[in-house]
N, CA, C and O of each residue as an XYZ file, in Angstrom:
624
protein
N      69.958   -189.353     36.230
C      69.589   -188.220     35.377
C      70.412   -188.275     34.090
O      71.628   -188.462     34.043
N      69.696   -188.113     33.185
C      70.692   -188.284     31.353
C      70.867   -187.217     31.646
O      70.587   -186.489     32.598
N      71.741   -187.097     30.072
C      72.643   -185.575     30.162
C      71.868   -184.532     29.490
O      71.863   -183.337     29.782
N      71.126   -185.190     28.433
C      69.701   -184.444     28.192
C      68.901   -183.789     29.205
O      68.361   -182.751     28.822
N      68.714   -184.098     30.268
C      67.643   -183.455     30.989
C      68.788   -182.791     31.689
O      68.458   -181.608     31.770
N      69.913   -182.942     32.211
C      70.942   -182.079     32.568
C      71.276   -180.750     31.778
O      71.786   -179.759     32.301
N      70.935   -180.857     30.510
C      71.289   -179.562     29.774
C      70.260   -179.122     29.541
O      70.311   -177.915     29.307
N      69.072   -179.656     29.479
C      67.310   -178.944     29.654
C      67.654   -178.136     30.849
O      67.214   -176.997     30.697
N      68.109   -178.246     31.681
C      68.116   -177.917     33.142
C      68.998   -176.923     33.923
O      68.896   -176.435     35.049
N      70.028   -176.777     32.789
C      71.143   -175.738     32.749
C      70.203   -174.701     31.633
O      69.492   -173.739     31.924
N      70.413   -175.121     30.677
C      69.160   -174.161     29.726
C      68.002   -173.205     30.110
O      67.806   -172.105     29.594
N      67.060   -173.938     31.361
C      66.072   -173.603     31.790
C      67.166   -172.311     32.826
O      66.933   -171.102     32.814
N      68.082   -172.835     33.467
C      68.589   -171.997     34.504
C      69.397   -170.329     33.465
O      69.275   -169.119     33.655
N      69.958   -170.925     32.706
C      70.624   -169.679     31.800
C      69.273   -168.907     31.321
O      69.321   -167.682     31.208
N      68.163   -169.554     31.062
C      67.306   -168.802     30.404
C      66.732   -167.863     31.634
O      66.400   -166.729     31.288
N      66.575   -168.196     33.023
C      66.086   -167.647     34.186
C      67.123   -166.202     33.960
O      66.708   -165.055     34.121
N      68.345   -166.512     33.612
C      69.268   -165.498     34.309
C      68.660   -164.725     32.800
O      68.006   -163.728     33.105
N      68.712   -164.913     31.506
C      68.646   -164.092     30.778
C      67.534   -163.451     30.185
O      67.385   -163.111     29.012
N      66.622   -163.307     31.341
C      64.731   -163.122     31.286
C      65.275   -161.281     31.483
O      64.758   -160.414     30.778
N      66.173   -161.003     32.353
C      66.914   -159.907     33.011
C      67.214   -158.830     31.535
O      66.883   -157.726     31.104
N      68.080   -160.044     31.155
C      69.012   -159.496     29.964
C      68.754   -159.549     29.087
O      69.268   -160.448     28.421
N      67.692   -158.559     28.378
C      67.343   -159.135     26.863
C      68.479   -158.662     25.762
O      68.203   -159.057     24.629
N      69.205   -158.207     25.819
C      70.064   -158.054     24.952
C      70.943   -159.036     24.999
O      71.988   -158.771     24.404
N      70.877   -160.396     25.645
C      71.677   -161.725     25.893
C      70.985   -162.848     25.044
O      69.761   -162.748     24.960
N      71.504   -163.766     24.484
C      70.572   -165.050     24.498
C      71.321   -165.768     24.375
O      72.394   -165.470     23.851
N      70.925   -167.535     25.003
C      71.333   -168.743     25.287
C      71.578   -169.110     23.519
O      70.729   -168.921     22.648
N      72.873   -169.635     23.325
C      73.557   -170.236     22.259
C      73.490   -171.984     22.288
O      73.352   -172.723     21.313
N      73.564   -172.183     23.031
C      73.962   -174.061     23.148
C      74.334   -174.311     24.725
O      74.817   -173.394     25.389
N      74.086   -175.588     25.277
C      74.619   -176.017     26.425
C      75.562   -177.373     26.045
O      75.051   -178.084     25.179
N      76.418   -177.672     26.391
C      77.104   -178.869     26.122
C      77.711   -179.493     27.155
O      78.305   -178.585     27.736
N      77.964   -180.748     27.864
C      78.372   -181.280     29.135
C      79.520   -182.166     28.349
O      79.280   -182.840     27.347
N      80.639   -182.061     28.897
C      81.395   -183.152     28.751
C      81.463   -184.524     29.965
O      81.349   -184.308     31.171
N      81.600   -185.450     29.576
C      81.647   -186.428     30.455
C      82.596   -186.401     31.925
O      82.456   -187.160     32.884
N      83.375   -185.528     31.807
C      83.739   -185.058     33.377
C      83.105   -184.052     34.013
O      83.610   -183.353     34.892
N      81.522   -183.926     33.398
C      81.188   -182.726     34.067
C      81.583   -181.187     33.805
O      81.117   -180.366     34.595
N      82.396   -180.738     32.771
C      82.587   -179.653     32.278
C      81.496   -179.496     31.489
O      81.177   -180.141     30.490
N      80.708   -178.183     32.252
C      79.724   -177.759     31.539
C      80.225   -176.333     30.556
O      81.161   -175.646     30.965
N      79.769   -176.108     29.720
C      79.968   -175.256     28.638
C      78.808   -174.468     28.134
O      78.183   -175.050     27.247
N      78.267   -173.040     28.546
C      77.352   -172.725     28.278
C      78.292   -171.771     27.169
O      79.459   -171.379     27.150
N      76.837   -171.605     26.072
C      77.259   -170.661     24.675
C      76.414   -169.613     25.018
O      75.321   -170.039     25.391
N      76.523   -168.218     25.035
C      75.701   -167.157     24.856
C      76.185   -166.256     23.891
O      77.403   -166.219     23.721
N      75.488   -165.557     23.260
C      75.705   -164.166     22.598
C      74.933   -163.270     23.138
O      74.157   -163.417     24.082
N      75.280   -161.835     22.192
C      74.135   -160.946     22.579
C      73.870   -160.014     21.182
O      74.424   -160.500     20.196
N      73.420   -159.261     21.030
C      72.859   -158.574     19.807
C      74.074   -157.287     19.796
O      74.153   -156.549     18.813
N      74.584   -157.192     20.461
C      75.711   -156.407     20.318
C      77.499   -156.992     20.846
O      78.407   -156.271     21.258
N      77.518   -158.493     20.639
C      78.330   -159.078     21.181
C      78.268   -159.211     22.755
O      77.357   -158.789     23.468
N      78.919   -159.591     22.988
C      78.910   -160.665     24.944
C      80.721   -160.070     25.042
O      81.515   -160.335     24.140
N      81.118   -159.254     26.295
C      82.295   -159.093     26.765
C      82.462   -159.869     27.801
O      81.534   -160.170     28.552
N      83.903   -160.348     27.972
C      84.662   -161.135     28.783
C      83.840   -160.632     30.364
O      83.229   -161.583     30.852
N      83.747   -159.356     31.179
C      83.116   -159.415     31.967
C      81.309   -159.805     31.850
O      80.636   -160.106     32.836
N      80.859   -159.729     30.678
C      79.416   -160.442     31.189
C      79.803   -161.740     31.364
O      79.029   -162.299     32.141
N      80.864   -162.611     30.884
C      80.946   -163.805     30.691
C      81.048   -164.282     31.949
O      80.483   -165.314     32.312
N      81.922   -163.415     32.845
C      82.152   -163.311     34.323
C      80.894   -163.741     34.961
O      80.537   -164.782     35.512
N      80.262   -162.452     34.678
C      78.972   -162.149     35.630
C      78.060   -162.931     35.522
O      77.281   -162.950     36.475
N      77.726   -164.050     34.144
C      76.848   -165.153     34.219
C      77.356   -166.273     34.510
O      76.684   -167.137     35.074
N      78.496   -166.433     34.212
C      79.522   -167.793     35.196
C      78.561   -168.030     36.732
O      77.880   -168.924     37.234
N      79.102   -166.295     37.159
C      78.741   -166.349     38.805
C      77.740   -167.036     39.116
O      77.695   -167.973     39.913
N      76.611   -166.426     38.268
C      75.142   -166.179     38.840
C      74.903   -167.681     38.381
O      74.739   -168.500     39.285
N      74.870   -168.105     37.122
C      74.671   -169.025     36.669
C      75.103   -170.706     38.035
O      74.372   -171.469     38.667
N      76.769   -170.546     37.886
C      77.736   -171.334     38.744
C      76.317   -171.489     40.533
O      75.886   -172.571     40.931
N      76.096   -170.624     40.938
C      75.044   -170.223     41.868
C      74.062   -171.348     42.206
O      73.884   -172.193     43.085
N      73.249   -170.722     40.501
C      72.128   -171.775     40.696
C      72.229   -172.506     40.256
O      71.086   -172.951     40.149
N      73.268   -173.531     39.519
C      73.782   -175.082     39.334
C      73.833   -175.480     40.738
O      73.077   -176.386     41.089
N      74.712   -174.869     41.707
C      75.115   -175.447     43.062
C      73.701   -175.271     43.546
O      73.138   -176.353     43.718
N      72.952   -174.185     43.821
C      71.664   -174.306     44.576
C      70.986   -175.369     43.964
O      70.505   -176.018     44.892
N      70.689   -175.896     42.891
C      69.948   -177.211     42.190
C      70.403   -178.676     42.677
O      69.783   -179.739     42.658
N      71.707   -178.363     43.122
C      72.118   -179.733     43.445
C      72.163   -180.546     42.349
O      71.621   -181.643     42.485
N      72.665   -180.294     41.305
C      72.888   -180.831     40.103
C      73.749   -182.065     39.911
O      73.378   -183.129     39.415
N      74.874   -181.788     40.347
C      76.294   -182.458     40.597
C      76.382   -181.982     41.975
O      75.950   -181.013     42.601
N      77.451   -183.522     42.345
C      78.163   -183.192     44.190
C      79.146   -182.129     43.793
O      79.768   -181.984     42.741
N      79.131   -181.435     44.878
C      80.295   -179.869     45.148
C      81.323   -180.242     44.769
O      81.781   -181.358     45.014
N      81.767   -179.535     44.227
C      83.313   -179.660     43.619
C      83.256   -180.548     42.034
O      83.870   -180.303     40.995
N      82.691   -181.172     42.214
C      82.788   -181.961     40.649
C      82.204   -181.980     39.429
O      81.935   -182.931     38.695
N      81.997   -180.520     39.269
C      82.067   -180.274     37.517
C      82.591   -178.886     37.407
O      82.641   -178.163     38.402
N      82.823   -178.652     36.712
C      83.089   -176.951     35.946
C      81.940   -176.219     35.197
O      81.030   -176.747     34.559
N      82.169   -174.876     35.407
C      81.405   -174.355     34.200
C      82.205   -173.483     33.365
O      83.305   -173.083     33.747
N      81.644   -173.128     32.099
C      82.840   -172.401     31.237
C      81.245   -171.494     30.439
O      80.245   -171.960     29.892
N      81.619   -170.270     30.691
C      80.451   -169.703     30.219
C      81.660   -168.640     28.922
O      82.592   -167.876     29.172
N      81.015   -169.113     27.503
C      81.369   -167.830     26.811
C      80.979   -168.224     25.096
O      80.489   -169.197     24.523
N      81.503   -166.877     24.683
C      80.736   -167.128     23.390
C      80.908   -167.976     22.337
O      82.113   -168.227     22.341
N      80.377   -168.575     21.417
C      80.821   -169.427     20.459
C      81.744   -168.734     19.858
O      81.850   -167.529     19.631
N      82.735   -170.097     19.509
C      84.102   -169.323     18.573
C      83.408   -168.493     17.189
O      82.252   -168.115     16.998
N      84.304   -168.419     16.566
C      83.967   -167.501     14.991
C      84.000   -168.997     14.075
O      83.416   -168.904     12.995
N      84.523   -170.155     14.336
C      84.277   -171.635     13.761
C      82.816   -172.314     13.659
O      82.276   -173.202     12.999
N      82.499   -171.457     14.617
C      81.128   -172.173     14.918
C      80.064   -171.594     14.117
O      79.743   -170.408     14.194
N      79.328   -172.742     13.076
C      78.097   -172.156     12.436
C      77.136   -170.953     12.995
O      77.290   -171.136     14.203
N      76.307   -169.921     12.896
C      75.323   -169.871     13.171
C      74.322   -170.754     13.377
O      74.211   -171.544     12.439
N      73.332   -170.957     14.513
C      72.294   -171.813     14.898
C      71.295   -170.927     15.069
O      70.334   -171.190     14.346
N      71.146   -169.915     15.794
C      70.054   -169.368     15.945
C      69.442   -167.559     15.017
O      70.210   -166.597     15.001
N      68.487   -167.513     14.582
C      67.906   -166.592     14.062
C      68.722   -165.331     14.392
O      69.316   -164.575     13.623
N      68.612   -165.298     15.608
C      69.026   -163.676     16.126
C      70.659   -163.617     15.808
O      71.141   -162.517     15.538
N      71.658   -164.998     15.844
C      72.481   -164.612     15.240
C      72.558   -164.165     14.060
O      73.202   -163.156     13.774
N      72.004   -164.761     13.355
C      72.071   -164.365     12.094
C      71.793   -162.697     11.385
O      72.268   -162.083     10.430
N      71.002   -162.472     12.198
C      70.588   -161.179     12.386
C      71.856   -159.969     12.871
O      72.359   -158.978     12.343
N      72.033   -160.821     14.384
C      73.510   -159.739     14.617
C      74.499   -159.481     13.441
O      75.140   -158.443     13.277
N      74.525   -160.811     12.490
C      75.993   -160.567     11.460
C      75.741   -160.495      9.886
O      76.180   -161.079      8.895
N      74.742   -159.410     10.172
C      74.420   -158.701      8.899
C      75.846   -157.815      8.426
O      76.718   -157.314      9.135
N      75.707   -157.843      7.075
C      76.724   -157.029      6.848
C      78.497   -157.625      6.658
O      79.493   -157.091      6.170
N      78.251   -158.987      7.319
C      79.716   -159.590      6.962
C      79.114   -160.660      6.112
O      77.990   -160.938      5.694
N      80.846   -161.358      5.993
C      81.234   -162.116      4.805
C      80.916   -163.372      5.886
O      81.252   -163.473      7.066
N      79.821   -164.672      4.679
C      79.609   -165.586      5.516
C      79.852   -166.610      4.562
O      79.928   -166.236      3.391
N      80.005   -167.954      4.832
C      80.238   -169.342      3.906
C      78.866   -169.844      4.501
O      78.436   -169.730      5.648
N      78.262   -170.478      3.300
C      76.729   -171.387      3.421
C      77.098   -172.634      3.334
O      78.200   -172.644      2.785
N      76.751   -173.710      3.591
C      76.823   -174.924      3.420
C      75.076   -175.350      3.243
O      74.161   -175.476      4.058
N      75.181   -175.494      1.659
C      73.584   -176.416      1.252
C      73.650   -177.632      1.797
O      74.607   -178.406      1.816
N      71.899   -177.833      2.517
C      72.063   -179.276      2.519
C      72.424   -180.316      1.308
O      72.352   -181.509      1.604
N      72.842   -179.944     -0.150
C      72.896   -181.051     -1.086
C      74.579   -180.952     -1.174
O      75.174   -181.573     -2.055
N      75.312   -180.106     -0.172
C      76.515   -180.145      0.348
C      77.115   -179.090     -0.397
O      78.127   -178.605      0.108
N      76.590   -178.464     -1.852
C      77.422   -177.440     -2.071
C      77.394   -176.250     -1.484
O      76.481   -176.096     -0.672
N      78.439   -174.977     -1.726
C      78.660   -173.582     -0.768
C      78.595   -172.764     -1.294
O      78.908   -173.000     -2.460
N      78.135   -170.995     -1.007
C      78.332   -170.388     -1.649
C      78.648   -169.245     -0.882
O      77.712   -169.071     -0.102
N      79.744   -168.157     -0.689
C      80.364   -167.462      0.269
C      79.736   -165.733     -0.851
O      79.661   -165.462     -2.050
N      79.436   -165.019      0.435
C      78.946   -163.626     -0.220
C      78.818   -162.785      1.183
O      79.256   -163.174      2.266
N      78.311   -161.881      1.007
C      77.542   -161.136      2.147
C      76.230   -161.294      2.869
O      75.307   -161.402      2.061
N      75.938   -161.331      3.824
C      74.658   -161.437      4.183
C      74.454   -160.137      4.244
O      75.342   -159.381      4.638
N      73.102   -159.654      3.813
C      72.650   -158.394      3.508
C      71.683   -158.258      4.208
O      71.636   -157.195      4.827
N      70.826   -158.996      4.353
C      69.468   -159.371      4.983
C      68.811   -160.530      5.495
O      68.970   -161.519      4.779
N      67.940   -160.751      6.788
C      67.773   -161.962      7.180
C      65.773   -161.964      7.217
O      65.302   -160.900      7.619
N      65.400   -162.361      7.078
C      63.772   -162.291      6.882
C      63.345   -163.469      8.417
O      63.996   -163.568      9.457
N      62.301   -164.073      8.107
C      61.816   -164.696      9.012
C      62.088   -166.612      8.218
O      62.293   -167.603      8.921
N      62.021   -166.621      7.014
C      61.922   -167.600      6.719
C      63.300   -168.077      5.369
O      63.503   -169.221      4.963
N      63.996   -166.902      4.960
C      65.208   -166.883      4.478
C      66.142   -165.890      4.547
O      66.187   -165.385      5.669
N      66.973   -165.386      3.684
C      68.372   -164.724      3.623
C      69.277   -164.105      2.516
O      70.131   -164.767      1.926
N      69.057   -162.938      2.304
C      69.683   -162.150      1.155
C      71.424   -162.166      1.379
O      72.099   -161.606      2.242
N      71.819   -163.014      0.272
C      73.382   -162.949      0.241
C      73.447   -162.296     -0.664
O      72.608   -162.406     -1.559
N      74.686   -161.207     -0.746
C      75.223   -160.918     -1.862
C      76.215   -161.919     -2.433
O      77.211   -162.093     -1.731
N      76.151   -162.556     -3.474
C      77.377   -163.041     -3.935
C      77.900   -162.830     -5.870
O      77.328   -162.960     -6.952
N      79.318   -162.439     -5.379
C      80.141   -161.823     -6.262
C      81.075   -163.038     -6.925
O      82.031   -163.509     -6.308
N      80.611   -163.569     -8.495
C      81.479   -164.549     -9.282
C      82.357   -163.374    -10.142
O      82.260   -162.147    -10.138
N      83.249   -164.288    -10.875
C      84.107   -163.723    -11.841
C      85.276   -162.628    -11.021
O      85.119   -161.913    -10.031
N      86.186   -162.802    -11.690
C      87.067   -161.256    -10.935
C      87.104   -160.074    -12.252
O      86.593   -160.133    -13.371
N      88.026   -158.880    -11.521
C      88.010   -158.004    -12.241
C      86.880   -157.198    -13.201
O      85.853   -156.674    -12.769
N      87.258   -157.223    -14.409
C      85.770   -156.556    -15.593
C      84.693   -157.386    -15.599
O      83.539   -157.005    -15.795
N      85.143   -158.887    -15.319
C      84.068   -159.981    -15.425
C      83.268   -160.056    -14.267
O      82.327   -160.850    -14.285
N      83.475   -159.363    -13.247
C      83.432   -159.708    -12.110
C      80.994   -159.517    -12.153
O      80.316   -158.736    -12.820
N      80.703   -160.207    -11.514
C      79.527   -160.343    -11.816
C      78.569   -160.669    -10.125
O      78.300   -161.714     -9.533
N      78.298   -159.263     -9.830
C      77.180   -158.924     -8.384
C      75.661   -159.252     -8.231
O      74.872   -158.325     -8.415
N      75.053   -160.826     -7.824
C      73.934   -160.958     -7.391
C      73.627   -160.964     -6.572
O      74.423   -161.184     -5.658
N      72.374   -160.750     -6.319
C      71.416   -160.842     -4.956
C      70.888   -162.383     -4.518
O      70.070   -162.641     -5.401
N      70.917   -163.016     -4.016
C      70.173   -164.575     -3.787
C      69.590   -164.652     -2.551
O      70.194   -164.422     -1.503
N      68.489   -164.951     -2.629
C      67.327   -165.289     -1.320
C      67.220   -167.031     -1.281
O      66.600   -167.904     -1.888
N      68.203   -166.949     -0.201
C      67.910   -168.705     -0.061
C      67.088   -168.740      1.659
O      67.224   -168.041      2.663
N      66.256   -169.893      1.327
C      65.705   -170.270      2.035
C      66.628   -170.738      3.621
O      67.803   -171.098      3.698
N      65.979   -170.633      4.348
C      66.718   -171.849      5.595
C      66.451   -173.049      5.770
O      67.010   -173.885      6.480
N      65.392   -173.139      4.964
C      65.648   -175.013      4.871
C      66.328   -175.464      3.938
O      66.314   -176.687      3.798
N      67.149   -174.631      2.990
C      68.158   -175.200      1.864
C      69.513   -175.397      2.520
O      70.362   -176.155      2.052
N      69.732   -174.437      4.003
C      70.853   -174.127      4.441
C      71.341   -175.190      5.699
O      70.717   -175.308      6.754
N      72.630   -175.956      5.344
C      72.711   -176.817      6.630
C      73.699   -176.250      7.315
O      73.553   -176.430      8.523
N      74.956   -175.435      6.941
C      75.128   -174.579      8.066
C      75.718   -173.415      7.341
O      76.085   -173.341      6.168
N      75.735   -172.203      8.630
C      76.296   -171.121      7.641
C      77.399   -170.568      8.599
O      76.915   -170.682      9.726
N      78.552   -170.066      8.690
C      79.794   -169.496      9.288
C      79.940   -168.686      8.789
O      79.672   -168.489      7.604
N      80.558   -167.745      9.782
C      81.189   -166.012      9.491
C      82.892   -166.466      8.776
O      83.588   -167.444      9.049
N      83.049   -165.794      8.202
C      84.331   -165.764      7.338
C      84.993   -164.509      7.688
O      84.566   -163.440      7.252
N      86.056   -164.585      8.485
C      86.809   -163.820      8.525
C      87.392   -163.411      7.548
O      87.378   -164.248      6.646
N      88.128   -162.111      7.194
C      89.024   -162.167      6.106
C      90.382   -161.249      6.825
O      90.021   -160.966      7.968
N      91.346   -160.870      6.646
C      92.619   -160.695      6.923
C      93.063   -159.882      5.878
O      94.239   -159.523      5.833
C-alpha cells in the first residue's frame, strides 16, 4: 500500500468522523516514514485541545479497526495547524477574516494587509503603504489563482 492511498484512507476515515461535526473540517493528513500519522483539523470557531482528544480517540479506533498498520506501530497526532502554516483551504480563510495576513504571489512577490473579505473566487485585503500623514489605505481584490500562499501574521 503507498502512502498516498494510506492518507486517502485516513482522510476518508477523519472525514467519516467529521460528517457528525460540521463545525470541524479535515486540514491535511501527513505520514511520516515511521508511521507517525499527523492529522490537521480546524473548525470555524477554532478546534480545543479536548476535541483534539476526542478525534485522536475515535479516529486512533478506526485506523486500528482498518488494519492499516500492525498494532503498536504507528502513532497518531491529531491537532491543528500551527499559525506557520499557510492557509489551504477556503473555509480557513473565511474563519480569519478580520486579521493581519502575509500573501505570497505566485510571481513570488508579498503583500501583508487585512483580510476583510473572502468571496468564492478571490479576497479583499486591506493594505496600508506609507506611514504617518503619508500613510495611504487600499482595498485590493486579488484573485486565488494569483495567490501561492497566504499566512496569518501575528503581531505582538
Amino acid at each position: 500500500m503507498t502512502i498516498e492511498t494510506q492518507i486517502q484512507q485516513i482522510e476518508a476515515l477523519a472525514n467519516q468522523l467529521l460528517a457528525e461535526e460540521t463545525a470541524y473540517f479535515l486540514v491535511s493528513v501527513r505520514i511520516k516514514p515511521t508511521n507517525n500519522i499527523r492529522v490537521y483539523m480546524d473548525g470555524d470557531q477554532g478546534l480545543t485541545i479536548e476535541k483534539c482528544v476526542q478525534f485522536n480517540r475515535k479516529l486512533y479506533k478506526l485506523i486500528e479497526d482498518a488494519a492499516m498498520f500492525p498494532p503498536g506501530e504507528y502513532s497518531l497526532e491529531v491537532s491543528s495547524p500551527g499559525v506557520d502554516e499557510p492557509l489551504k483551504l477556503h473555509r480557513q480563510y473565511t474563519k480569519n477574516i478580520g486579521r493581519d495576513v502575509e500573501i505570497v504571489f505566485v510571481d513570488g512577490t508579498k503583500k501583508e494587509g487585512k483580510l476583510i473579505q473572502v468571496a468564492e473566487a478571490d479576497i479583499l485585503l486591506e493594505h496600508t503603504s506609507g506611514k504617518g500623514k503619508k500613510a495611504v489605505t487600499e482595498q485590493l481584490v486579488i484573485p486565488f489563482q494569483q495567490i501561492k500562499s497566504t499566512t496569518v501574521q501575528i503581531k505582538f
